[in-house]
C-alpha positions as CSV (number, residue, x, y, z in Angstrom):
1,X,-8.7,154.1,118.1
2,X,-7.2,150.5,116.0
3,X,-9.3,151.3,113.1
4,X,-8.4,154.6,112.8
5,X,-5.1,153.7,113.4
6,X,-5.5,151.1,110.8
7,X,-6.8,153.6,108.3
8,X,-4.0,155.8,108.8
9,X,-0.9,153.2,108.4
10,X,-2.6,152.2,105.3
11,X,-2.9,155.8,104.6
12,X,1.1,156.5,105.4
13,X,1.8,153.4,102.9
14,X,0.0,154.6,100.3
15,X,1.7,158.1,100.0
16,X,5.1,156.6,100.8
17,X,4.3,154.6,97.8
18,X,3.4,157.3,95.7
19,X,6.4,159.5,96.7
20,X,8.8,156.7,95.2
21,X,6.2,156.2,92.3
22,X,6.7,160.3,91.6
23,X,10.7,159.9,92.7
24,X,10.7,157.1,90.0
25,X,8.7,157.4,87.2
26,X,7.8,161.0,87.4
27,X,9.7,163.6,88.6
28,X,6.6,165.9,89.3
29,X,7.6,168.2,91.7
30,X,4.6,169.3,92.6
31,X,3.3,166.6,93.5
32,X,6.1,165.5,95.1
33,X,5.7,168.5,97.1
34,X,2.2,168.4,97.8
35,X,2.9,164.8,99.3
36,X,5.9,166.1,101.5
37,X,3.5,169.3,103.3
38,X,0.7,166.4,103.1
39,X,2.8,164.2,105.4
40,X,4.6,167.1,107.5
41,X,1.2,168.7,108.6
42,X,0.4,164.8,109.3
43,X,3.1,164.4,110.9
44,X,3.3,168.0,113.0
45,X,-0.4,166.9,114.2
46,X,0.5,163.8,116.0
47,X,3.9,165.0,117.5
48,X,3.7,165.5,121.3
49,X,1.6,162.3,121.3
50,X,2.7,159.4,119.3
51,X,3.1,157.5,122.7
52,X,-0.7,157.4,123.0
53,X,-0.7,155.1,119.8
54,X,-0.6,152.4,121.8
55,X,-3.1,150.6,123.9
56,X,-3.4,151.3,127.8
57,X,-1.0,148.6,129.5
58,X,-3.0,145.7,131.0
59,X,-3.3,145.6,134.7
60,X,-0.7,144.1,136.7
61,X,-1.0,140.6,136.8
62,X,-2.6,139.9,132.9
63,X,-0.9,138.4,130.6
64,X,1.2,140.7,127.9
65,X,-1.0,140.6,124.7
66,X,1.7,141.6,121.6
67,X,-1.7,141.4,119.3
68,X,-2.6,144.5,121.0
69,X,0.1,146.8,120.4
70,X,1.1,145.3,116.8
71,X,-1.2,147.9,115.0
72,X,0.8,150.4,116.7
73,X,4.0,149.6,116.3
74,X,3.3,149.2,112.4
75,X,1.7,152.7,112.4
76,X,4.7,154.2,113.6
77,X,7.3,152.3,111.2
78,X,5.0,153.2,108.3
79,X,5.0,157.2,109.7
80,X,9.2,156.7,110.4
81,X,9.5,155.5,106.3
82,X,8.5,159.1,105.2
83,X,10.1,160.5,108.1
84,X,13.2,163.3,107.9
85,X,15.9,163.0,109.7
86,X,14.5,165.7,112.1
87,X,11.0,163.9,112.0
88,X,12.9,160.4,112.8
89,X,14.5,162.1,115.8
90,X,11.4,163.1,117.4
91,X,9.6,159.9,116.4
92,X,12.4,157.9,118.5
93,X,12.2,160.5,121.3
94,X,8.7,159.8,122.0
95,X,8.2,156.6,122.0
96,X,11.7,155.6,123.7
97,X,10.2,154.6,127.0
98,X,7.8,152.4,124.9
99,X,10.9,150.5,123.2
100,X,13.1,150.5,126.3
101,X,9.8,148.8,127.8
102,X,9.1,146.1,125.1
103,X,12.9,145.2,124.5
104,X,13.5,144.6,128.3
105,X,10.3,142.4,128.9
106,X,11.1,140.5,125.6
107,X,15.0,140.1,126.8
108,X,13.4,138.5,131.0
109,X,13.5,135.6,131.7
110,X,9.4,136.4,132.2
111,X,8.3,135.1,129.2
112,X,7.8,132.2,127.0
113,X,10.3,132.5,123.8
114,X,7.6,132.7,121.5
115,X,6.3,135.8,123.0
116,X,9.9,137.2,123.6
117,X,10.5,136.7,120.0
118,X,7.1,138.2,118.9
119,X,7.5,141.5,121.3
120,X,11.1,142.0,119.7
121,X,9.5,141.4,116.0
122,X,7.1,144.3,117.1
123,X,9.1,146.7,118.2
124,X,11.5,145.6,115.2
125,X,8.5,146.6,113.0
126,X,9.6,150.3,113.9
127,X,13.5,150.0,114.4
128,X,14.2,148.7,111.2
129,X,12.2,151.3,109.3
130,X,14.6,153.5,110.8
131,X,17.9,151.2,109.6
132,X,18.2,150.0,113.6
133,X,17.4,146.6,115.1
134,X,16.1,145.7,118.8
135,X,19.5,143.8,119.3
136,X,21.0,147.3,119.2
137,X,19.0,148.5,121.7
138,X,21.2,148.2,125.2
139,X,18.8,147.3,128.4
């Protein structure tokens, strides 16, 4: 699943890119659209399951790895960029449990600071691609 998850953020930049390029440079409205029903049948595809982005949570007891989710977490701010404001709702609504989760553990007492501070520049990754910021999130 992380290359293809790779692929696909890299994907997501591109054509986020390309919209502002076109927004820019070119007012092609065309292809402006074409990019726009590109991204929404994308986007209508994974709906229902952008929770399963992530990797499987380690078994109780071993250690919290931010590495492994950090693919995910900048897969779903580069999908949030091109987002509506509809799209952005359901994005938020589907992986809330996954914030809630990495914001708590990262504001224990659990952890070492580094890790604290790299779970909340994770989950960051997403808020701030939708204007918000882990510090707003209330635990």
């Amino acid at each position: 699943m992380l290359p293809a998850l790779v692929v696909e953020t890299v994907f997501l930049g591109r054509t986020a890119a390309l919209k502002q390029e076109i927004n820019t440079f070119s007012p092609d409205a065309q292809e402006l659209y074409q990019a726009t029903e590109l991204y929404g049948h994308l986007f209508n595809a994974l709906k229902g399951s952008l929770a399963s982005v992530f990797p499987p949570a380690p078994e109780l007891g071993q250690p919290v790895s931010p590495i492994e989710d950090l693919h995910a977490w900048q897969f779903l701010a580069t999908l949030a960029v091109g987002a509506s404001v509809e799209q952005q709702h359901t994005l938020v609504a589907e992986v809330r449990e996954k914030v809630l989760e990495k914001v708590q553990l990262a504001k224990s007492s659990h952890l070492p600071a580094g890790l604290a501070a790299t779970l909340t520049a994770n989950v960051n990754l997403f808020l701030n691609a939708l204007g918000l910021d882990a510090s707003q999130v209330a635990t």
